[in-house]
TORKOL-4160 file (C-alpha; in steps of 0.2 Angstrom, whole numbers, padded with zeros to 4 digits, m for minus):
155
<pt num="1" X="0146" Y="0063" Z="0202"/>
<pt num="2" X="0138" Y="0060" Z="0219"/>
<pt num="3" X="0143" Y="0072" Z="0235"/>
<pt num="4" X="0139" Y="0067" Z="0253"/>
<pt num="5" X="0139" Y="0079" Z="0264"/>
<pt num="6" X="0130" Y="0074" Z="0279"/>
<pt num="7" X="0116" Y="0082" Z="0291"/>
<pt num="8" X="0103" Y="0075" Z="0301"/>
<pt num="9" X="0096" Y="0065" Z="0288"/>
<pt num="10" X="0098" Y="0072" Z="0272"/>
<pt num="11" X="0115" Y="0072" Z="0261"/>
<pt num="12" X="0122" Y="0085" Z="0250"/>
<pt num="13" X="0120" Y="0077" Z="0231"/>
<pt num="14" X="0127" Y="0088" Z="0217"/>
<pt num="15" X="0120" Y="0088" Z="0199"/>
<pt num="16" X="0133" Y="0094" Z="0184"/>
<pt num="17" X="0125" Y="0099" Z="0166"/>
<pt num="18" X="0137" Y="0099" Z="0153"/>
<pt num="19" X="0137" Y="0114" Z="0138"/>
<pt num="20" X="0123" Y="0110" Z="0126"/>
<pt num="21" X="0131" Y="0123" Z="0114"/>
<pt num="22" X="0141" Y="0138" Z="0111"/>
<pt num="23" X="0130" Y="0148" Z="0120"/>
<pt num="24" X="0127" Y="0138" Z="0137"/>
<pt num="25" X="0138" Y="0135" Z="0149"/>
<pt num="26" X="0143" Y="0119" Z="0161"/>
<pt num="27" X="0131" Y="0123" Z="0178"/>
<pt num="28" X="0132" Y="0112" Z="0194"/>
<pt num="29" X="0118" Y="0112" Z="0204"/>
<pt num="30" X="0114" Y="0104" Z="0221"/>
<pt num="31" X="0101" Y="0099" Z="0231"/>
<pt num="32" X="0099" Y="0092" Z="0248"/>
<pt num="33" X="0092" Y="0074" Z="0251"/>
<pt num="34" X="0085" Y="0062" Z="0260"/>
<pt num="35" X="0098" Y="0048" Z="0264"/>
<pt num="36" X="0097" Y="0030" Z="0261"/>
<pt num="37" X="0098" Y="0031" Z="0242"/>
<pt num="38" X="0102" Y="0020" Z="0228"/>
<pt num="39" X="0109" Y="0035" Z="0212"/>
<pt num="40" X="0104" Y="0025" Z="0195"/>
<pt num="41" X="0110" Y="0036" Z="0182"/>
<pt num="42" X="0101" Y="0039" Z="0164"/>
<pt num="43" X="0112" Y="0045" Z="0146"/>
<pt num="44" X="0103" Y="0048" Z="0132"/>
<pt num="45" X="0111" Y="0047" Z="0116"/>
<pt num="46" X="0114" Y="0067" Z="0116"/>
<pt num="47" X="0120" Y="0068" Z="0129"/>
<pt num="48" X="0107" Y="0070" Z="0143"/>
<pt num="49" X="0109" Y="0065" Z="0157"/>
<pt num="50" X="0095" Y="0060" Z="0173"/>
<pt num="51" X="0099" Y="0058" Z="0189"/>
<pt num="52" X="0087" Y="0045" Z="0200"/>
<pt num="53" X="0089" Y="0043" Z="0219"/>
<pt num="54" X="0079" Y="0029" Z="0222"/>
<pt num="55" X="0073" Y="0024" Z="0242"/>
<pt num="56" X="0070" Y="0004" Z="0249"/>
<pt num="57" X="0052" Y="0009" Z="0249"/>
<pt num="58" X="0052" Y="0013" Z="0228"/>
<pt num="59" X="0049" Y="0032" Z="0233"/>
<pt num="60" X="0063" Y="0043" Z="0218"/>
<pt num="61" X="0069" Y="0059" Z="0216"/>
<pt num="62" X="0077" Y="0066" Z="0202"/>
<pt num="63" X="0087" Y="0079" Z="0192"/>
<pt num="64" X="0084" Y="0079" Z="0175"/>
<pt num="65" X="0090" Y="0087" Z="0160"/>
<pt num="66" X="0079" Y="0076" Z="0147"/>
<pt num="67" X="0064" Y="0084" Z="0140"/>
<pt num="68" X="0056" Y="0075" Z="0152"/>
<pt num="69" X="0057" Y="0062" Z="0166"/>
<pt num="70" X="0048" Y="0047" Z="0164"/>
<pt num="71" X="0047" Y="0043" Z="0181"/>
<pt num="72" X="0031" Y="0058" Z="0180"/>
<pt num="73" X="0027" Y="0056" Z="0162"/>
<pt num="74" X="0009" Y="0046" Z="0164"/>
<pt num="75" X="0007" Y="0057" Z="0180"/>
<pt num="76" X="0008" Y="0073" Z="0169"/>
<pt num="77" X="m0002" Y="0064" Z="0153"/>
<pt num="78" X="m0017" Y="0061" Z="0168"/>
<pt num="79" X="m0018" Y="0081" Z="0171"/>
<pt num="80" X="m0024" Y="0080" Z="0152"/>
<pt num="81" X="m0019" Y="0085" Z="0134"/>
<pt num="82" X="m0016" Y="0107" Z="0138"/>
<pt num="83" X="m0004" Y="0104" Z="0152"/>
<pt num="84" X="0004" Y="0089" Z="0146"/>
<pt num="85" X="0007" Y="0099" Z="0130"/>
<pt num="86" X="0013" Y="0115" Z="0138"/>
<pt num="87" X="0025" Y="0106" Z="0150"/>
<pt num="88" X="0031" Y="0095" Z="0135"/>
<pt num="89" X="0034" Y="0108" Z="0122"/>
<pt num="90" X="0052" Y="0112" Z="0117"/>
<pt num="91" X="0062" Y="0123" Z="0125"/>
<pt num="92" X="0077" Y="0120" Z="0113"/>
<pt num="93" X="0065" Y="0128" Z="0098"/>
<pt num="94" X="0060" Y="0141" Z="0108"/>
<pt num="95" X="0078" Y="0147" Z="0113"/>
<pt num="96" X="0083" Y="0144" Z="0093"/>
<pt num="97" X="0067" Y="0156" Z="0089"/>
<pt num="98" X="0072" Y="0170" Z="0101"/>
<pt num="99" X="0090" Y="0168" Z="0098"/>
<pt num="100" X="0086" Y="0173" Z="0078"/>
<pt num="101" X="0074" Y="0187" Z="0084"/>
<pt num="102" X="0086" Y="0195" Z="0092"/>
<pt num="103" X="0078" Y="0191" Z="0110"/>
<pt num="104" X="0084" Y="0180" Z="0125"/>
<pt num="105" X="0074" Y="0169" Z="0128"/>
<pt num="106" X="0071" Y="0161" Z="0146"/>
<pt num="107" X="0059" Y="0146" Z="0151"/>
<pt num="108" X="0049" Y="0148" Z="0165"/>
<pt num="109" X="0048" Y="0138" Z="0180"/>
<pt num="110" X="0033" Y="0126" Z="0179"/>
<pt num="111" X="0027" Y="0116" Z="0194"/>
<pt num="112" X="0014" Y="0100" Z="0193"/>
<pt num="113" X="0010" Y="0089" Z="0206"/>
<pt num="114" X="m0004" Y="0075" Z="0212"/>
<pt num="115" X="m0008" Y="0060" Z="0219"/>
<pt num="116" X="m0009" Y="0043" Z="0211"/>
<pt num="117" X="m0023" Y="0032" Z="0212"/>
<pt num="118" X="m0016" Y="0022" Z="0226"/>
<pt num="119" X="m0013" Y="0038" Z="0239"/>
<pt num="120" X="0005" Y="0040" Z="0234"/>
<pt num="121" X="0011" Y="0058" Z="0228"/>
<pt num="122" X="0021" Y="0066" Z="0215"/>
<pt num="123" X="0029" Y="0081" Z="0209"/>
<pt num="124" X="0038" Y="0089" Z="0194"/>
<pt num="125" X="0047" Y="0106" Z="0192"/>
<pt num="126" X="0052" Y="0112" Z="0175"/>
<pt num="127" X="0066" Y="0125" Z="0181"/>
<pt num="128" X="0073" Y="0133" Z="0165"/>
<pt num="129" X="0081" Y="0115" Z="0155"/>
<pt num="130" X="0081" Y="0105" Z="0171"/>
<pt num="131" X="0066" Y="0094" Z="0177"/>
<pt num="132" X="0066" Y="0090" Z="0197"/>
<pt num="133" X="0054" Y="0081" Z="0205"/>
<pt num="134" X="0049" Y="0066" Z="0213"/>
<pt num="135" X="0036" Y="0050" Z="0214"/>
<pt num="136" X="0029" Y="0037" Z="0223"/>
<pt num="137" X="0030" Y="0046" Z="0240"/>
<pt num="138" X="0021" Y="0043" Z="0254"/>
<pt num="139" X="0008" Y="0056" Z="0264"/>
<pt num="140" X="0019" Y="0054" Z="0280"/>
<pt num="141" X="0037" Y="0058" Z="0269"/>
<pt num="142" X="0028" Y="0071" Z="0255"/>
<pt num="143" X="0034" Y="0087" Z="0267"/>
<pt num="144" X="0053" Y="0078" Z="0268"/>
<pt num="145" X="0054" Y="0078" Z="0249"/>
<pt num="146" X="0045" Y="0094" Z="0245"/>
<pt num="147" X="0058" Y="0102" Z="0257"/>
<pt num="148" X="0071" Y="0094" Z="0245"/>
<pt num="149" X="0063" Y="0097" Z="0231"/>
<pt num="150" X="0065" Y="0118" Z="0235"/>
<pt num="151" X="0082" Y="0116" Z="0241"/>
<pt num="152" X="0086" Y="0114" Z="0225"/>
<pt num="153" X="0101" Y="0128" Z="0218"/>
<pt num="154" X="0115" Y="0134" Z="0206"/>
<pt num="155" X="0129" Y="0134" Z="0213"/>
């Protein structure tokens, strides 16, 4: 679902993430973006579900709730093996774990960013389940996006 509230520039897009089991709960989130968008819209088969705005000139942002988006996967690979590992692991195993200690357990929010070989930059944020972030954007756009990017929220 797709919400257009309009302001200067940017729209008001809203993110929903259904219940992945008895002890989660369905959580919109929104984020304010640029306009001019076209949304393509990923399912995986359990129910995952990514969200890509996608710009005339190839730049994307996206919410995600996959284990990872591959829009940055070969971006976050390039950092090498210990970061790709760490940003990669499973959060699902980790809850499960904690869950059967006894313990909550609640991800942190990991932040990984660069620039491709051709001067075009990129950025992933692991917030709890979710994955924002963007790619292929341009120096003169990257303080546009990173401003959505941290307008990000629960609502």
């Amino acid at each position: 679902m797709v919400s257009c509230a309009s302001s200067q520039g940017i729209t008001a897009i809203q993110y929903k993430r259904q219940k992945i089991d008895e002890s989660s709960k369905n959580t919109t989130y929104s984020m304010m973006v640029p306009k001019g968008y076209k949304l393509t819209t990923l399912v995986g088969g359990h129910s995952e579900l990514e969200k890509q705005y996608v710009y005339l000139d190839s730049t994307k942002i996206y919410i995600s709730d996959f284990g990872n988006s591959m829009l940055n996967y070969n971006n976050i690979l390039s950092l090498g093996d210990s970061i790709a590992n760490k940003r990669f692991e499973g959060l699902e195993l980790k809850a499960k774990i904690a869950k059967e200690l006894g313990k909550e357990y609640n991800p942190e929010t990991l932040i990984l960013q660069g620039k491709t070989p051709n001067g075009l930059y990129w950025k992933d944020v692991r917030v709890g389940y979710l994955s924002i972030g963007y790619v292929n954007v341009p120096e003169n756009r990257k303080m546009e996006f990173d401003k959505a990017l941290s307008s990000f929220m629960e609502k």
